[in-house]
C-alpha positions in Angstrom: 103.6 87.6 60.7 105.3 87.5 64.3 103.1 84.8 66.5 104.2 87.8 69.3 101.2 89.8 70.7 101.5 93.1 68.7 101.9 96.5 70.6 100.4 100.0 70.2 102.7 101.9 71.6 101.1 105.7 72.6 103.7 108.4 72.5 104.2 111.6 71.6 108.1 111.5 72.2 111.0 110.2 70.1 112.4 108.9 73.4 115.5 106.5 72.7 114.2 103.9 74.5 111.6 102.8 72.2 114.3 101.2 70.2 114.3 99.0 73.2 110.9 97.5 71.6 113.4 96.0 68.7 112.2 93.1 68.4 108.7 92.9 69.4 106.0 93.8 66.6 105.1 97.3 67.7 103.6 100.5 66.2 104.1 104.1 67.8 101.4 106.3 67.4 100.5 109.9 68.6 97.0 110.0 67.5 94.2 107.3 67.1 94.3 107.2 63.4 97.8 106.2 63.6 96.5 102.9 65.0 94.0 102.4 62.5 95.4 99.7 60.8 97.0 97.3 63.7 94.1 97.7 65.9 92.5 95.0 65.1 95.4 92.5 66.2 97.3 94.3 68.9 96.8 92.6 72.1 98.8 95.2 74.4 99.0 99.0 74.5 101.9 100.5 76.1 100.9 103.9 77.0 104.8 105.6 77.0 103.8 109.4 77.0 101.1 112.1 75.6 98.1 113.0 77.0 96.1 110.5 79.0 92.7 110.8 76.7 94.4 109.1 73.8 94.0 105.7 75.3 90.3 105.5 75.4 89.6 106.3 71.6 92.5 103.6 71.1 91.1 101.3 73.6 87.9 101.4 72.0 89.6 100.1 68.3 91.2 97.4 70.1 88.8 94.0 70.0 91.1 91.3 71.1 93.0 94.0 73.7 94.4 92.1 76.5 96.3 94.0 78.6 97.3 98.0 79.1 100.8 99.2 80.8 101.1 102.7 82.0 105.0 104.0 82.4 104.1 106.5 85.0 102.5 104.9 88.5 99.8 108.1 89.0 96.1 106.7 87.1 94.6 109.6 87.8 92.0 110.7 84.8 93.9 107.3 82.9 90.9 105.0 83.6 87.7 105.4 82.1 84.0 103.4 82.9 84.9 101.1 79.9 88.5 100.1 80.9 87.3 99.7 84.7 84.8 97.6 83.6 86.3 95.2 81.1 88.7 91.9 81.5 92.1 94.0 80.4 94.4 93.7 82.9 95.9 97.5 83.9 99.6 97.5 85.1 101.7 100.7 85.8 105.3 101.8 87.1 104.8 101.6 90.3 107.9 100.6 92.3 110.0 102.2 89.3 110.5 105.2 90.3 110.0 104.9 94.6 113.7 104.9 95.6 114.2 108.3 94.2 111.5 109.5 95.5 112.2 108.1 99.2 115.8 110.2 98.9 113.6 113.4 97.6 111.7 112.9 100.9 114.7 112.7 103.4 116.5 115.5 101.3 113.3 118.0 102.1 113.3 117.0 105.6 117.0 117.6 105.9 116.8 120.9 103.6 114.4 122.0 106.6 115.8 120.4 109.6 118.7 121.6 109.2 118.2 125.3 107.5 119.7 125.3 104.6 117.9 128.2 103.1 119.3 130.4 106.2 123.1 128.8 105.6 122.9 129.3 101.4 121.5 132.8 102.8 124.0 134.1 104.7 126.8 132.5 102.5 125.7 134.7 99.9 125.7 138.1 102.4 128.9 136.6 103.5 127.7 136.7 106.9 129.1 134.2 109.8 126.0 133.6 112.0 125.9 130.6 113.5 122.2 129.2 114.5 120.5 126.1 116.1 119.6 123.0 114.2 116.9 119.5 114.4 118.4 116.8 114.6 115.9 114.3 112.7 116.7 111.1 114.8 114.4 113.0 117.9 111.6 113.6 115.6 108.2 111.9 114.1 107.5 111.5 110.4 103.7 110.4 109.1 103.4 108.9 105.8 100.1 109.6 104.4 99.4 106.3 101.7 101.7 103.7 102.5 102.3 102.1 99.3 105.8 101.3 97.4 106.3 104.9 97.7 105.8 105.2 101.5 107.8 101.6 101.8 110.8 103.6 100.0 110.2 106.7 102.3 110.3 105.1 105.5 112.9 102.7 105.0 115.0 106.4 104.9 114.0 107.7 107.8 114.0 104.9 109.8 117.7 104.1 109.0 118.2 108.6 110.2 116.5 107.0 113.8 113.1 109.0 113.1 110.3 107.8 114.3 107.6 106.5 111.9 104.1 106.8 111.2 101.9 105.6 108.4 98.5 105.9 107.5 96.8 103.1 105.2 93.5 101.8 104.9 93.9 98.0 105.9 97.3 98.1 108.3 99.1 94.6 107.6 98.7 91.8 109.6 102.8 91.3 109.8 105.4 93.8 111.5 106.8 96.1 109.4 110.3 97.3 111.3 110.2 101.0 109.7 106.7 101.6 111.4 106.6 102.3 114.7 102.5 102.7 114.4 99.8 102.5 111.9 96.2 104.8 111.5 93.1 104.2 109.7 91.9 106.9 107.6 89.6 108.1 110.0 92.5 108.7 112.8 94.1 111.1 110.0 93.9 114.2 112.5 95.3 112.3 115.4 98.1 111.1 113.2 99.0 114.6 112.0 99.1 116.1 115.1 101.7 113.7 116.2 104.5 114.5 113.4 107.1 117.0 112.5 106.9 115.9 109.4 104.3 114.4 106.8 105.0 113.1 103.7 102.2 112.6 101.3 102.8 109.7 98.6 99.0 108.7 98.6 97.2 108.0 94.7 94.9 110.2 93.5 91.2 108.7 93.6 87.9 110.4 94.6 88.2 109.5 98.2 92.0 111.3 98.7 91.4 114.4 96.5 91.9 117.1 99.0 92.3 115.0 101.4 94.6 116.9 103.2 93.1 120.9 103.4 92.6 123.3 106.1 90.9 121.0 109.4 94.0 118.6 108.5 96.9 121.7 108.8 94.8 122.7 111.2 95.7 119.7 113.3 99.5 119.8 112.3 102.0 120.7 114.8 102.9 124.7 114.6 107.0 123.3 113.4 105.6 120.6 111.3 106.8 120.5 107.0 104.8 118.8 104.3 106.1 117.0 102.0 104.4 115.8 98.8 105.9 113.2 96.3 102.1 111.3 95.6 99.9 113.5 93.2 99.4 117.0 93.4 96.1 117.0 94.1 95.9 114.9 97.3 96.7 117.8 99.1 94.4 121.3 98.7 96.8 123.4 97.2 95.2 126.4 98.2 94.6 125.8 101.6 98.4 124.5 102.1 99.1 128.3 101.0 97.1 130.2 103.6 99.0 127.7 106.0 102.2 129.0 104.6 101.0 132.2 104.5 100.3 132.7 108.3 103.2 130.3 109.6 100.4 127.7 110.7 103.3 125.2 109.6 107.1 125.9 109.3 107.2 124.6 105.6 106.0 122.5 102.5 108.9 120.2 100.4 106.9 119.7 96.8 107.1 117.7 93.7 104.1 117.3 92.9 101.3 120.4 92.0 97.7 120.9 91.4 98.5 122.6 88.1 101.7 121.7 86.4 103.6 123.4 85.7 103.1 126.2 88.3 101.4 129.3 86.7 103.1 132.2 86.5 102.1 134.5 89.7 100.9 131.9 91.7 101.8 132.7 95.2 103.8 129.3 95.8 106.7 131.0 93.7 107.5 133.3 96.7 106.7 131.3 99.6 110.2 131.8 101.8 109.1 128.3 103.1 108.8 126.2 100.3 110.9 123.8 98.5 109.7 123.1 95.0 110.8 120.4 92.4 109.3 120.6 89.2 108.0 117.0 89.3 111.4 115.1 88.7 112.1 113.7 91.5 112.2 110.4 90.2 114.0 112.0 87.0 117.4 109.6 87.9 119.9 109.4 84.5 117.8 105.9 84.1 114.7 106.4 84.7 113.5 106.0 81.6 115.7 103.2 80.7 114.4 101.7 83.8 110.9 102.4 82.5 111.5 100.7 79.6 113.2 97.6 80.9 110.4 97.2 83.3 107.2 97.0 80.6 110.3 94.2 78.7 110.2 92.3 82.0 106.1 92.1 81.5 105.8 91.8 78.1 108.3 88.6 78.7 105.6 87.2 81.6 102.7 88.1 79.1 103.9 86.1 76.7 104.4 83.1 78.9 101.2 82.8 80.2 102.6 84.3 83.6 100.9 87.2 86.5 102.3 90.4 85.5 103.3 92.4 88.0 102.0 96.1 89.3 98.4 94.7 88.0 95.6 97.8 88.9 93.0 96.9 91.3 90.9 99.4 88.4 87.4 100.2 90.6 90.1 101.3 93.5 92.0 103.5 91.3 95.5 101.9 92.0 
């Protein structure tokens, strides 16, 4: 038998890239009982794709389980009491996926700034009416959780000449050159009412669900566009609507939903003033590929002995 740690792989895809794993004593599962027999031995789980509750039933059959790697970078309803509180290290894809989703954000601020709804508009009524635009460098931007997302964000917009905000629990002690200021949670309101735009790409936890609902629009500027490419429910979907609704903000640029996918009827479909993407903004032609060769890049340092990187802080949530 391979002296390499062994690998429960969770998926319930036939993605090529598994056959990435070649090499490294594996077994792909969709279902506890598939693990049944390796449990005993397997030392990492690599949770590709599926629903999150299959990890803690496979957790649980895992005695000498080291270590856990998530593909995707959102944890939300991934940990559980017994994975917070053991020794097995948590590492996810964070930092994977960011630069896609810093273009997304400077795409939706441009897709507002510079009207492209009214332009694809009258193209299609064949109608020549020329109109005023923003231009972006003369305007402020708040990121709202400045992690690897929010680095990949406002690298972007500083480049465009924006001005940059960021919100983030302990501001660093060093200068970061694409923030012009940092707040503290507390200064959230103040922050807000500073920016034109405000790009969410804050985790999900208990203390930023709905962090962002009706006092926190309410304190947005009248022109201002939200932009979300964190986790859906950071921001209170329904009270983002009634902002929509009655113009209290210009717009909303959205990846990322409180139910995926968007039901049928639900009133975000017609909003005039909203740009959705079905959660792929990070879709790239890689991204999977780049998934994959990330966990390889671990698995090597795990089997030397070395940090992993991406490793969960597990009783913060990321």
């Amino acid at each position: 038998m391979s002296s390499r740690p062994l690998v429960l792989v969770i998926s319930t895809d036939n993605d090529s890239q598994l056959a990435m794993l070649r090499g490294i004593p594996h077994v792909t599962g969709s279902s506890p009982g598939a693990f049944e027999k390796a449990a005993s031995e397997a030392e990492v789980i690599l949770h590709w794709a599926g629903p999150r509750d299959l990890l803690r039933p496979v957790f649980l059959a895992c005695p000498h389980l080291r270590w856990i790697h998530s593909r995707a970078a959102g944890l939300d309803n991934l940990l559980f009491p017994e994975l917070v509180e053991s020794p097995v290290q948590l590492t996810n894809g964070t930092g994977v996926f960011s630069q896609s989703l810093g273009e997304f954000a400077l795409a939706a601020i441009l897709f507002f700034a510079k009207d492209f709804p009214r332009m694809l508009r009258n193209q299609r009524a064949e109608r020549w009416e020329q109109f005023d635009i923003d231009a972006i460098s003369q305007q402020t931007a708040g990121i709202v959780g400045y992690g690897d997302i929010g680095r990949a964000v406002a690298r972007r917009l500083h480049a465009m000449d924006m001005k940059v905000l960021a919100l983030k629990r302990h501001p660093p002690a060093t200068a970061d050159p694409s923030i012009a200021e940092y707040y503290t949670p507390d200064a959230l309101a103040v922050m807000l009412g500073r920016c034109d735009y405000v790009v969410v790409a804050a985790p999900l936890t208990a203390e930023t669900r709905h962090m962002i609902s009706d006092a926190q629009f309410a304190a947005m500027k009248p022109n201002a566009v939200v932009i979300n490419v964190g986790r859906g429910p950071v921001i209170d979907q329904a009270a983002m609507v009634r902002a929509l609704v009655q113009r209290r903000i210009r717009g909303a640029g959205l990846d990322v939903f409180e139910e995926e996918p968007i039901p049928a009827g639900d009133p975000t479909w017609k909003l005039d003033n909203v740009l959705i993407s079905p959660h792929c903004a990070d879709h790239t032609r890689d991204w999977l590929n780049d998934a994959m060769c990330f966990f390889l890049r671990l698995y090597s340092r795990f089997e030397k002995g070395e940090p992993l990187e991406n490793t969960v802080q597990k009783h913060l949530g990321y």
